[in-house]
Every structure is written in structure tokens, then in C-alpha cells.
C-alpha positions as CSV (number, residue, x, y, z in Angstrom):
1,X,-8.2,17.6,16.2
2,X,-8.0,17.7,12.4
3,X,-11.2,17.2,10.5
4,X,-12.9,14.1,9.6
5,X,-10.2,12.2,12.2
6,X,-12.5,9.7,14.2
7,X,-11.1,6.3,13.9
8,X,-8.1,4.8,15.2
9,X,-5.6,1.9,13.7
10,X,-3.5,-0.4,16.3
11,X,0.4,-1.6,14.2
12,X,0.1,-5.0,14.5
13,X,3.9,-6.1,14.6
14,X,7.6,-5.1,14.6
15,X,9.2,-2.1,16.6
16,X,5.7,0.0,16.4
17,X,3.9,-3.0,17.7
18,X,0.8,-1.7,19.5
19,X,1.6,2.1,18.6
20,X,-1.9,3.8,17.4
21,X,-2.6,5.5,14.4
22,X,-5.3,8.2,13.8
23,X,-7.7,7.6,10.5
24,X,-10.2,9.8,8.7
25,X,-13.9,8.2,8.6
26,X,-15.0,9.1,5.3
27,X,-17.5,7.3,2.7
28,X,-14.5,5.9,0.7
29,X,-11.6,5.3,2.9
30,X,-11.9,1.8,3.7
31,X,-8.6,-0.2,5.7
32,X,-6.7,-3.2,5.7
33,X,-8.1,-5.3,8.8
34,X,-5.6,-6.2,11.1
35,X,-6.3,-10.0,10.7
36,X,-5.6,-9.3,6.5
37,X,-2.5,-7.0,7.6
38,X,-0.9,-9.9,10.1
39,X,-1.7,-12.9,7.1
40,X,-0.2,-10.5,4.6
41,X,3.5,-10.0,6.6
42,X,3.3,-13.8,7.7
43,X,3.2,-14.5,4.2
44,X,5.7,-12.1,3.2
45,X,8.3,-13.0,6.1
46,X,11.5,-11.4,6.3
47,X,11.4,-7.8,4.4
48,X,14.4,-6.3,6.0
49,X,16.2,-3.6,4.2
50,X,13.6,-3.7,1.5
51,X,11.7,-0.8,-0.4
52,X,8.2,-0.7,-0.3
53,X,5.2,1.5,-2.7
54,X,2.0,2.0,-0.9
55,X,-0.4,3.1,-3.9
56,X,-4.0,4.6,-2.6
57,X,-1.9,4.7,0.5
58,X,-5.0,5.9,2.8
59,X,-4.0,5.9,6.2
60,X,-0.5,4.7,5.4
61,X,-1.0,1.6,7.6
62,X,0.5,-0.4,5.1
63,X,3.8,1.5,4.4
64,X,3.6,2.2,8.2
65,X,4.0,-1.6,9.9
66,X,6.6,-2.4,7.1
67,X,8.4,0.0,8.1
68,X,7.7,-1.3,12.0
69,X,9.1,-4.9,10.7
70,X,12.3,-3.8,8.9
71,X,11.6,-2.2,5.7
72,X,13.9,0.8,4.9
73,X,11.5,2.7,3.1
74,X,8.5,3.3,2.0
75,X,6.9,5.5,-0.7
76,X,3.1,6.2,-0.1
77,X,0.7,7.7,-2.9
78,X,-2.3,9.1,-1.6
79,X,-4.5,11.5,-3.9
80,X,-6.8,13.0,-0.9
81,X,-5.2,15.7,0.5
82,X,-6.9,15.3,3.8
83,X,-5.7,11.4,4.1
84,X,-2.5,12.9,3.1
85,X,-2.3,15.1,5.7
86,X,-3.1,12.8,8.0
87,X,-0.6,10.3,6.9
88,X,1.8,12.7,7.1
89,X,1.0,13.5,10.6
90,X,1.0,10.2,11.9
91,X,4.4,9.7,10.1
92,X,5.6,12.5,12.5
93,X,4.0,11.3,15.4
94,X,6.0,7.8,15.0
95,X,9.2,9.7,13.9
96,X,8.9,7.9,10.5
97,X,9.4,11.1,8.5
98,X,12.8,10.3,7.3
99,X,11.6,6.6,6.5
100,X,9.0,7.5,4.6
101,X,7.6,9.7,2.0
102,X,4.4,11.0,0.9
103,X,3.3,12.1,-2.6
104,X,-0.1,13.9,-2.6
105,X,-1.1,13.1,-6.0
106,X,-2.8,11.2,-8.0
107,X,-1.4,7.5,-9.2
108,X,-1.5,8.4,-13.5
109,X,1.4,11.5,-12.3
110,X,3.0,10.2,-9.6
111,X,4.2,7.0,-10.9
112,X,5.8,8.5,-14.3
113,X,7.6,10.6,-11.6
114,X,9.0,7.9,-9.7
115,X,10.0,6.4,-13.3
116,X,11.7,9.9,-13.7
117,X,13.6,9.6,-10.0
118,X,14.9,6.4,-10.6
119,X,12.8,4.7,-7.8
120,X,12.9,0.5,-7.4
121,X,10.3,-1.1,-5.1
122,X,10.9,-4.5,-3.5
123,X,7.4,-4.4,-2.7
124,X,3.9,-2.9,-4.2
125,X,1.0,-2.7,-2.2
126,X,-2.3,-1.5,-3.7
127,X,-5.2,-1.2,-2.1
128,X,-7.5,1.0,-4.3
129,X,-11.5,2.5,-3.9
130,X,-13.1,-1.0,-4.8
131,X,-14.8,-1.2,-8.0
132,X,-13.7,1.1,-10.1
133,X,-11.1,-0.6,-12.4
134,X,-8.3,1.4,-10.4
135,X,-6.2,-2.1,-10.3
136,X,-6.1,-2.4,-14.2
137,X,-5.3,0.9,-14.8
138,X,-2.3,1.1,-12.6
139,X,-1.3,-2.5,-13.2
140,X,-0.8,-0.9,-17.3
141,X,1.2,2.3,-15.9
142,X,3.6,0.0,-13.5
143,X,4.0,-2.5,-16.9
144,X,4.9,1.1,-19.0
145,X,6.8,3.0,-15.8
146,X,9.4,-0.2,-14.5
147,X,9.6,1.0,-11.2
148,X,10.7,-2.6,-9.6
149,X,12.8,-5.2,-9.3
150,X,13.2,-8.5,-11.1
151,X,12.2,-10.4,-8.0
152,X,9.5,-7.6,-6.2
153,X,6.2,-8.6,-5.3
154,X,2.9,-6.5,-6.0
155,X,0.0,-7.3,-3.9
156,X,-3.4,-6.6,-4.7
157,X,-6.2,-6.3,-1.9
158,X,-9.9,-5.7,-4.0
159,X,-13.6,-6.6,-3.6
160,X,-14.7,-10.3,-4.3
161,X,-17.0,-8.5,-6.9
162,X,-14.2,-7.8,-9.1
163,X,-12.8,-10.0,-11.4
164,X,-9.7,-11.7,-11.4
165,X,-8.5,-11.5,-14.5
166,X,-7.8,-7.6,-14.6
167,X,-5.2,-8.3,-11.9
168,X,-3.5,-10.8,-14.7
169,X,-1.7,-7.5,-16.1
170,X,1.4,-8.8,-18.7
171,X,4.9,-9.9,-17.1
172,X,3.1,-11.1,-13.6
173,X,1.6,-14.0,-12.1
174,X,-0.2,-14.9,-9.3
175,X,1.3,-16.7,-6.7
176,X,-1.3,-16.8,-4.2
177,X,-4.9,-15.6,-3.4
178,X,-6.8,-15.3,0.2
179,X,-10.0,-14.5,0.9
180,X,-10.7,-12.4,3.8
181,X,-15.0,-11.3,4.1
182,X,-15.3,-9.5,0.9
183,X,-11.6,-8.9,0.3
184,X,-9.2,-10.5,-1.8
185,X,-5.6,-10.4,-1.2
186,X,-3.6,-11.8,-4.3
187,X,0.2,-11.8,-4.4
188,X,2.1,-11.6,-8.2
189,X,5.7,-11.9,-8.6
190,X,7.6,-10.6,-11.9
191,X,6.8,-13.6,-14.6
């Protein structure tokens, strides 16, 4: 067993439906809830054959049931090489490896090089360390570094404790908040 591996993550829908997942405990890492995860693909419906970003991937849980509902691929960010490594192992496990790719490093590099690569998203998830003005930051580097489409979708899950209007980054708009404990789930489409 690798270290720091402890908790486990059940797919929630699609072909993986059920299929577990292994997570590192650590002081940070924090994950989607499976209610939050099931209220955010209800809401997205249909996302065959579409591309998705998982920024601050973590476990990869994200990247991982859209790929299990239809998604083609998926792109997952994850600074920590450990979580990385993990992802990536869980990837293999599922036989996802050719679905989706993992870039250990950190958001401010590896967004330029998707810029660089020519990369579109359909979808953006980001789910960064609460707190810590992570969403801003990358909100400005996706506004400088186009790397969607005219009709792709970012969604934003964040601590009630942080305010809104950094999430109101220039050329999106929100289309929809929930509330779910302390987290907040907002979806923006392209203004």
C-alpha cells in the first residue's frame, strides 16, 4: 500500500458506477461528496464526447465519473506529487490511462502549457484548498490562457467563507449556485 492511502471513494454513475477509488488522508485534501458529485452531473446532463479540465484534481474523482458518464477526456492538474501518484494509479486500475491525463504541476505552469498544446475544455472543474484565493488567481490565468470553448462551462466548488464576487472573473457569469454544508457549487458559462 502506498503512503498516506487510507480512504476510499465509491463512482457514483455511468459505466464505473460503484467501482472504488483509493484516496490519500492528508490535512488538505478535502473531496467532492458524492451527494455534491450526483447534483453536479444531474445538472450538467448529457456530456458525451465532451472534454473536461480537472484543476487541483486531488483524487481525480471529478475527471474520473465524467469519464464513467461519457466524457472523452479529461485533463487532471494536481500539484502534489503523492495525490498524483495516486491518481495516476487509480487511472490504471480503471483502465482510464488512455482517457485521461495527469500533469503533476502546479496550476500558474500548467495552464500556459495547455495554452501552448492547443487544448479546448468543454468543461472546467475547480475545486481548490479553500481559502486561499486559489479561484481568483486561476479564474485570471484561464481569462489570459483561452483554453475553452465558446459554450464550456467552469464550475467552481469553494468554502461558504469565501466571497462570491472573486468567482465573477471578466467574460463569465453565473448561471447557478448550490449550497451543499459549507460548500458552494457555482456554475459560469462564457458571457
Amino acid at each position: 500500500m502506498q503512503r498516506g492511502i487510507g480512504a476510499k471513494i465509491r463512482v457514483t454513475g455511468g459505466s464505473l458506477k460503484g467501482r472504488i477509488i483509493n484516496v490519500r488522508q492528508n490535512s488538505v485534501a478535502r473531496y467532492t461528496s458524492s451527494k455534491a458529485r450526483e447534483a453536479i452531473f444531474s445538472m450538467l446532463g448529457d456530456i458525451n464526447g465532451l472534454k473536461i479540465l480537472d484543476i487541483f484534481a486531488g483524487s481525480g474523482i471529478f475527471a474520473i465519473e465524467a469519464i464513467s458518464r461519457g466524457a472523452r477526456s479529461a485533463t487532471c492538474i494536481e500539484k502534489n506529487k503523492y495525490m498524483a501518484d495516486t491518481l495516476q494509479t487509480n487511472l490504471n486500475t480503471l483502465s482510464l490511462e488512455k482517457h485521461c491525463f495527469v500533469l503533476n504541476m502546479d496550476v500558474r505552469y500548467a495552464i500556459p502549457f495547455l495554452y501552448k498544446r492547443a487544448s479546448n475544455y468543454d468543461i472546467i472543474f475547480m475545486d481548490p484548498p479553500y481559502e486561499q484565493d486559489l479561484i481568483a488567481d486561476t479564474m485570471l490565468l484561464l481569462n489570459e490562457y483561452v483554453i475553452y470553448n465558446k459554450g464550456s462551462i467552469c464550475i467552481l466548488e469553494y468554502s461558504k467563507r469565501e466571497s462570491l464576487s472573486i468567482l465573477m472573473a471578466e467574460g463569465w457569469n453565473e448561471r447557478t449556485t448550490r449550497r451543499y454544508g459549507d460548500t458552494l457549487i457555482s456554475f459560469l458559462n462564457i458571457a
